[in-house]
VOTOR-980611 format. One record per residue (C-alpha): x, y negated, z; residue in one letter; residue number from 1. Coordinates in nm, 2 decimals. Each point is the difference from the previous one (the first is absolute). Example, Ala and Ser with C-alpha at 12.3 -4.5 7.8 and 13.67 -1.06 7.14 Angstrom:
BEGIN
        u        v        w   rest    nr
     1.23     0.45     0.78      A     1
     0.14    -0.34    -0.07      S     2
//
This chain:
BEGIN
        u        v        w   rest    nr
     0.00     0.00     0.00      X     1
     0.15    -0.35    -0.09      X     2
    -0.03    -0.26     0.21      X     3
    -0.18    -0.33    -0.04      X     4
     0.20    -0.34     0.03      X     5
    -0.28    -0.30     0.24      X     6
     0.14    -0.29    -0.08      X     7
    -0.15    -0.25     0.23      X     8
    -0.16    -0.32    -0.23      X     9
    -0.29    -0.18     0.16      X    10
     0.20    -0.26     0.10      X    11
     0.17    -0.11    -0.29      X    12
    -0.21    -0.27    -0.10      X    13
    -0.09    -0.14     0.34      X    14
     0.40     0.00     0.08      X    15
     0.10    -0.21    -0.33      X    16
    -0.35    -0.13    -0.12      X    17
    -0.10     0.17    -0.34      X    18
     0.31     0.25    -0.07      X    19
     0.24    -0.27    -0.01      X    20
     0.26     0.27     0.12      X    21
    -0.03     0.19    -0.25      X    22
     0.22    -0.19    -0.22      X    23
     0.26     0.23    -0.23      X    24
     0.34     0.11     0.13      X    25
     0.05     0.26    -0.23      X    26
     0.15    -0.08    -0.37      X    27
    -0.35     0.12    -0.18      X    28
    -0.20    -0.15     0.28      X    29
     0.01     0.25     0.25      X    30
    -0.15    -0.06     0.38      X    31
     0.19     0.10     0.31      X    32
    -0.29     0.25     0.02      X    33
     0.08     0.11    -0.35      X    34
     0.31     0.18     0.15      X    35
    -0.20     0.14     0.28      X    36
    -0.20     0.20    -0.23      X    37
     0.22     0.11    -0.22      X    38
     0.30     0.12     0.28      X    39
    -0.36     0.21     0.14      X    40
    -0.08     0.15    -0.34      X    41
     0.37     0.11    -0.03      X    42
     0.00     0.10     0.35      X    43
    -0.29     0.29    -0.10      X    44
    -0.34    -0.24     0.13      X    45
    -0.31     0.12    -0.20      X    46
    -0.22    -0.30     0.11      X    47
     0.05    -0.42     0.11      X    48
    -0.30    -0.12     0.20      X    49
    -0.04    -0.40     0.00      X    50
    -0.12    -0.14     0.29      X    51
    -0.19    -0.33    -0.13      X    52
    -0.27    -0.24     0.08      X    53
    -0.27     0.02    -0.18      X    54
     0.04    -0.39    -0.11      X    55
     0.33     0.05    -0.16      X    56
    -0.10     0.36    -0.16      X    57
    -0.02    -0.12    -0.36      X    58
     0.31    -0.19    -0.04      X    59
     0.16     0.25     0.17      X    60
    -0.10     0.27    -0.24      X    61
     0.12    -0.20    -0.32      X    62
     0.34    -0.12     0.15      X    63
     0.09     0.30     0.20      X    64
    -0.20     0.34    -0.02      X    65
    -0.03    -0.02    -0.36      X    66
     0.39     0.06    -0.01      X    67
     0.01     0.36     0.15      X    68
    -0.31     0.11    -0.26      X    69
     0.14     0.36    -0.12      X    70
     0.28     0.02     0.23      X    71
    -0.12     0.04     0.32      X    72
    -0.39     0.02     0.15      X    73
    -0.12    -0.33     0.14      X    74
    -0.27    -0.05     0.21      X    75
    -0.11    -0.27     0.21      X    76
    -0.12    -0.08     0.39      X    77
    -0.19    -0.30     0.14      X    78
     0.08    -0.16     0.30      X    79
    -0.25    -0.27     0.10      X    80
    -0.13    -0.13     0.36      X    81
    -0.30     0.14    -0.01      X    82
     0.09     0.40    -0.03      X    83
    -0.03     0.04     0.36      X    84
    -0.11     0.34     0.21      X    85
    -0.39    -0.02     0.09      X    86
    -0.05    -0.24     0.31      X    87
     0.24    -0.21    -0.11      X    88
     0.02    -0.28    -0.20      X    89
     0.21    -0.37    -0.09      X    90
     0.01    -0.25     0.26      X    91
    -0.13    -0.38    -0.08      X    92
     0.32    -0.16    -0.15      X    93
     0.23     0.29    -0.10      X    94
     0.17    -0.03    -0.31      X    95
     0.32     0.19     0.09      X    96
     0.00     0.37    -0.10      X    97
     0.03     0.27     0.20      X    98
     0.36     0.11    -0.03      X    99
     0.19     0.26    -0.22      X   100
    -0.17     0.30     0.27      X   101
    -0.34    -0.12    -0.15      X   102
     0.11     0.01    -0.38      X   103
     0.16     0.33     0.04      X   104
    -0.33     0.16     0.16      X   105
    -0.16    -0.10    -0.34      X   106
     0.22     0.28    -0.18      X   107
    -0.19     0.27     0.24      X   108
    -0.21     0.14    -0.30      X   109
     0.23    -0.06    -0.29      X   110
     0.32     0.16     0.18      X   111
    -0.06     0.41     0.06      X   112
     0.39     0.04    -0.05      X   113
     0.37    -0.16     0.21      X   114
     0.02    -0.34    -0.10      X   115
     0.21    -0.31     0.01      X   116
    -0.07    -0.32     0.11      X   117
     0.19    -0.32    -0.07      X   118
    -0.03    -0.38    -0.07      X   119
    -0.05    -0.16    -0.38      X   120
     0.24    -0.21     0.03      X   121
     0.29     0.18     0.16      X   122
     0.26     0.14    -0.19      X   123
     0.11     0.36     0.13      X   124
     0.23     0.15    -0.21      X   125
    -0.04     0.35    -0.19      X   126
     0.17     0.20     0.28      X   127
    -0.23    -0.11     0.24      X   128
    -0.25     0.13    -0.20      X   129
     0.18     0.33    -0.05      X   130
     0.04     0.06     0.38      X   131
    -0.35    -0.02     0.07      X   132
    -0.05     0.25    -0.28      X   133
     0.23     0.26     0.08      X   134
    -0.16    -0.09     0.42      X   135
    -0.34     0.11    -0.17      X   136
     0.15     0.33    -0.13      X   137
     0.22     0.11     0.31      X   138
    -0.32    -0.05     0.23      X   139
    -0.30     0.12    -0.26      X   140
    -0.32     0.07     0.22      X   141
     0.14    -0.12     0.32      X   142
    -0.26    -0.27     0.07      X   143
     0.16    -0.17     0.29      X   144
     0.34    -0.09    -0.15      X   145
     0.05    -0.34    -0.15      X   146
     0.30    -0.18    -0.16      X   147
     0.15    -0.33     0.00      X   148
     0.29    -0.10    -0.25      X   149
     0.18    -0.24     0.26      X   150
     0.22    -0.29    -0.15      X   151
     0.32    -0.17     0.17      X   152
    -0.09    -0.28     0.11      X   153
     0.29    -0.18    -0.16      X   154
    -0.19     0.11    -0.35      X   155
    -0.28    -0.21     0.10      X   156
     0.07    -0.29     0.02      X   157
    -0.10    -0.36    -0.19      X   158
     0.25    -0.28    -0.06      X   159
    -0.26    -0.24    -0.02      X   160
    -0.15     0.02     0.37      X   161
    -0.11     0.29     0.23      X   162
    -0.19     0.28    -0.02      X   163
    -0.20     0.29     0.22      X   164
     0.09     0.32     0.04      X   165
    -0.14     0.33     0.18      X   166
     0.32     0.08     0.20      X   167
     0.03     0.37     0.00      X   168
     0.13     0.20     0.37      X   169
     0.05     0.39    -0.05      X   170
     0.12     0.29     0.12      X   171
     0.10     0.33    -0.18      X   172
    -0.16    -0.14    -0.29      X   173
    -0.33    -0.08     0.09      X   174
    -0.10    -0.32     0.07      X   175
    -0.10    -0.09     0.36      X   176
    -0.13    -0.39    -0.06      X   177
    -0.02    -0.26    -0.27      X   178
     0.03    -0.38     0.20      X   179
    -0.09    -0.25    -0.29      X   180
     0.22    -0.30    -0.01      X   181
    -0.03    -0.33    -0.12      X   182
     0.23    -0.26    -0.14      X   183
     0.29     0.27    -0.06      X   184
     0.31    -0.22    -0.15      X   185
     0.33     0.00    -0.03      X   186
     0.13    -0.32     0.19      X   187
     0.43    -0.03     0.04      X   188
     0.02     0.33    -0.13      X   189
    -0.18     0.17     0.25      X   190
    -0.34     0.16    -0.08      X   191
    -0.26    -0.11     0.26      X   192
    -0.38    -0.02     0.11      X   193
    -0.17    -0.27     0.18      X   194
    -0.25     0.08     0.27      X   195
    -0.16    -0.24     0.25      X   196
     0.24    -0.25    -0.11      X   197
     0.29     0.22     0.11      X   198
     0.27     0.11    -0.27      X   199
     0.11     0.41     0.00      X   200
     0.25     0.14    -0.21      X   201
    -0.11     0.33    -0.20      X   202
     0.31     0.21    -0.12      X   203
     0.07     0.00    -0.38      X   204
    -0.11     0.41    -0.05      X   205
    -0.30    -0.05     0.19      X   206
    -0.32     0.19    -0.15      X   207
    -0.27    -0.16    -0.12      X   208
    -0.34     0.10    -0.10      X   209
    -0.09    -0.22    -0.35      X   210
    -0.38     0.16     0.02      X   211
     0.13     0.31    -0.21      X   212
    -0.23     0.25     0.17      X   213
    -0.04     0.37    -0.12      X   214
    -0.34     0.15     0.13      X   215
    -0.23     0.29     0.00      X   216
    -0.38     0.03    -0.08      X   217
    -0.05     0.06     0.37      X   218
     0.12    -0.30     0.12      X   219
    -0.34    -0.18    -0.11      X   220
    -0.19     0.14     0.26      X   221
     0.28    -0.13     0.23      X   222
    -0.02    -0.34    -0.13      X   223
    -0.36     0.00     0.02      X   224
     0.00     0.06     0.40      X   225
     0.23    -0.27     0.00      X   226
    -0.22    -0.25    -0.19      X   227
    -0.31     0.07     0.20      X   228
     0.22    -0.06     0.33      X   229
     0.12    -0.35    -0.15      X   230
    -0.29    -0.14    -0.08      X   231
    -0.17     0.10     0.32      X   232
     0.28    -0.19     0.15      X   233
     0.04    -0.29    -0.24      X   234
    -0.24     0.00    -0.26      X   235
    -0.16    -0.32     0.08      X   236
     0.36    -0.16    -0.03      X   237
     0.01    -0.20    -0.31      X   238
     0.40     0.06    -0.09      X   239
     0.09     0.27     0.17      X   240
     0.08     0.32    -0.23      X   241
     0.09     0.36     0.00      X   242
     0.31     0.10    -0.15      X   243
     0.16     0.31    -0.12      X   244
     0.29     0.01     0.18      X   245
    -0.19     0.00     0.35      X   246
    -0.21     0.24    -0.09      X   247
     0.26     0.25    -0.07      X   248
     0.22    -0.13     0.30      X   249
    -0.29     0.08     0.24      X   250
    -0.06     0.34    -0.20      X   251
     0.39     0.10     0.09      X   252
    -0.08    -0.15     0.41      X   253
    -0.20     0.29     0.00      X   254
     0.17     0.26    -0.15      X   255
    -0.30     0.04    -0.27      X   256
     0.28    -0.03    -0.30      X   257
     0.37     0.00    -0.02      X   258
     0.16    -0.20    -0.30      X   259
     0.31     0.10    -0.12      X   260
     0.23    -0.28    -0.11      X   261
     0.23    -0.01    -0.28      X   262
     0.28    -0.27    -0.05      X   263
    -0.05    -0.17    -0.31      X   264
     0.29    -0.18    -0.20      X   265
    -0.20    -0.21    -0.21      X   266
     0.02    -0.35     0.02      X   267
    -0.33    -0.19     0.06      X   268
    -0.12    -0.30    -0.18      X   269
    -0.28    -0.20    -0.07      X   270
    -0.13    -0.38    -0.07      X   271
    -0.07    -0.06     0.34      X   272
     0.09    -0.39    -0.04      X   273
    -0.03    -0.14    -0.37      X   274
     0.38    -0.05    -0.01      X   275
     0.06     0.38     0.04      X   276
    -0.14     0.05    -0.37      X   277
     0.35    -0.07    -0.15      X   278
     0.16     0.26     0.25      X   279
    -0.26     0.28    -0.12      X   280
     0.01    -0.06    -0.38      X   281
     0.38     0.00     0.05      X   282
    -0.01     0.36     0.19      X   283
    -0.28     0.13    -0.22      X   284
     0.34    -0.10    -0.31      X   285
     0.22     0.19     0.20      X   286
    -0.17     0.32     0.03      X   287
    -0.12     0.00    -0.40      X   288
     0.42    -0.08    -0.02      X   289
     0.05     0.32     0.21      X   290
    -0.25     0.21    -0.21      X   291
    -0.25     0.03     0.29      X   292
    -0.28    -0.14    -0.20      X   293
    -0.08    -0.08    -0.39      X   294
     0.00    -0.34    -0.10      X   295
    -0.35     0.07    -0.06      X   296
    -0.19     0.21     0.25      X   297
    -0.31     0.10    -0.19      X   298
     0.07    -0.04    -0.37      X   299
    -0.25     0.22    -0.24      X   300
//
C-alpha cells in the first residue's frame, strides 16, 4: 500500500492574502510545493491530499492541482469554522481557524493508509521524504508507531529575521517532547531563542521538528478525543487553536504512541520573510546544478 502525502493548505491565502506566496522559484515556474510533491512521488506516495478552504478552492485547482494531473492522484479537504462535532459550534467573533490538529482531522475519510503530513510552503528535501517512506515499510501494520524526520537546527534557519521551531528531546530514538520555540536566530554567532524576554542558547545540532509528521489511519480517532477535549475547554475562545504538534506530544505523555525519529540532513528553507525569496530560487539553482531536480519539474 503507498502512502498518501497531506500537505496542510487552508492557510495559504489567509497567511499572504490571495496566494501571493505562491510566486515561482523554480526556472519553469515551479512552487516550493512543487518539490514537495514531486520528492513524495519519487519517494513511492500513491496519493497528495490538499487541505484547502473552500474560498480559495478554484484558484487553487488551476495554479496548483492541475499540475500533478496524471502523475499522481489528487484530491482535496475543506477546512472551514463551521465543521465542528455536534454540540459545538463558532463563537461570536472568531475568525481565526482552528489549528493544523483541526485540518488534519478533515483527512479522516479520505486517508485509509500511513500518511504524511507537512506544510505548503516548507521546503523538505527528497531524503526527508524517503525516510518517512522506508519508516512506513519497516513498521507496516503497527498502528501506534509514528515518524518524524528531525532537522538540525542550524539547517533552519532565516537570514532575514527569526523563526519557530518544535524543539525535539529523545531518547533511544523516540521522541519524548516537542517544546515549540519562537524567535529562533542566530545573534553573534550563537543560535538562540527568546522566552519571557529572556535569551537561551540552543546548541547548533539541536533537533527540530519542521511539522514533518508520518502517521497512521489510527491516529484519527486519537486526534478526535483530543479535539472534543479542546473545545470543551476553549471552544468559546476566539484565537486560541489546536495544533498538531500537541496533539501528538500529549499522545507520547501517555504512552498511547511512540514516534521514532530519524535525523535528517536536508537543509530547510522557505520564504518566511519576502527577502528570503532570492536565498530559495538560489538553492532551488543549486540542486538543478547538482542533478537533484530537472530544470523543469513536470514537462509533458
Amino acid at each position: 500500500m503507498q502512502p498518501t502525502l497531506v500537505v496542510l493548505a487552508a492557510g495559504m491565502g489567509s497567511r499572504y492574502g490571495g496566494l501571493k506566496q505562491l510566486d515561482p522559484v523554480g526556472p519553469s515556474g515551479e512552487f516550493i510545493l512543487d518539490y514537495s510533491v514531486f520528492d513524495a512521488i519519487k519517494a513511492g506516495f500513491g496519493k497528495v491530499v490538499f487541505i484547502i478552504r473552500k474560498d480559495i478552492e478554484e484558484i487553487f485547482k488551476e495554479k496548483i492541482g492541475s499540475r500533478y494531473t496524471g502523475k499522481i492522484q489528487v484530491e482535496y479537504a475543506y477546512q472551514e469554522l463551521d465543521k465542528l462535532p455536534t454540540g459545538f459550534s463558532v463563537p461570536s467573533g472568531r475568525q481565526k481557524p482552528w489549528g493544523t490538529g483541526h485540518a488534519v482531522l478533515m483527512v479522516k475519510d479520505l486517508c485509509k493508509e500511513p500518511f504524511a503530513v507537512l506544510n505548503a510552503d516548507d521546503f523538505y528535501g527528497r531524503s526527508s521524504f524517503q525516510i518517512l517512506a522506508d519508516h512506513f515499510k519497516k513498521y507496516k501494520n503497527q498502528e501506534n508507531i509514528y515518524g518524524i524526520p528531525a532537522y538540525i537546527v542550524g539547517n533552519t534557519l532565516s537570514e532575514n529575521g527569526s523563526v519557530s521551531r518544535g524543539v525535539c528531546s529523545a531518547i533511544n530514538g523516540e521522541l519524548t517532547d516537542v517544546v515549540e520555540r519562537t524567535h529562533i536566530e542566530k545573534i553573534d554567532g550563537k543560535i538562540v531563542f527568546v522566552e519571557n524576554g529572556q535569551k537561551s542558547e540552543l546548541k547548533p545540532d539541536t533537533l527540530v521538528s519542521m511539522n514533518m509528521w508520518g502517521i497512521t489511519p489510527g491516529f484519527f480517532n486519537y486526534l478526535e478525543v483530543l479535539f472534543l477535549e479542546f473545545l470543551k475547554v476553549k471552544g468559546n475562545e476566539l484565537k486560541s487553536e489546536f495544533f498538531l504538534p500537541s496533539a501528538i506530544d500529549s499522545l507520547i505523555r501517555q504512552k498511547k504512541v511512540v514516534v521514532k525519529v530519524y535525523e535528517s540532513k536536508e537543509v530547510w528553507f522557505g520564504v518566511t520573510y519576502p527577502e528570503d525569496k532570492n536565498a530559495v530560487v538560489l538553492s532551488i539553482k543549486e540542486k538543478i546544478n547538482q542533478n537533484v531536480y530537472p530544470e523543469d519539474l513536470w514537462k509533458k
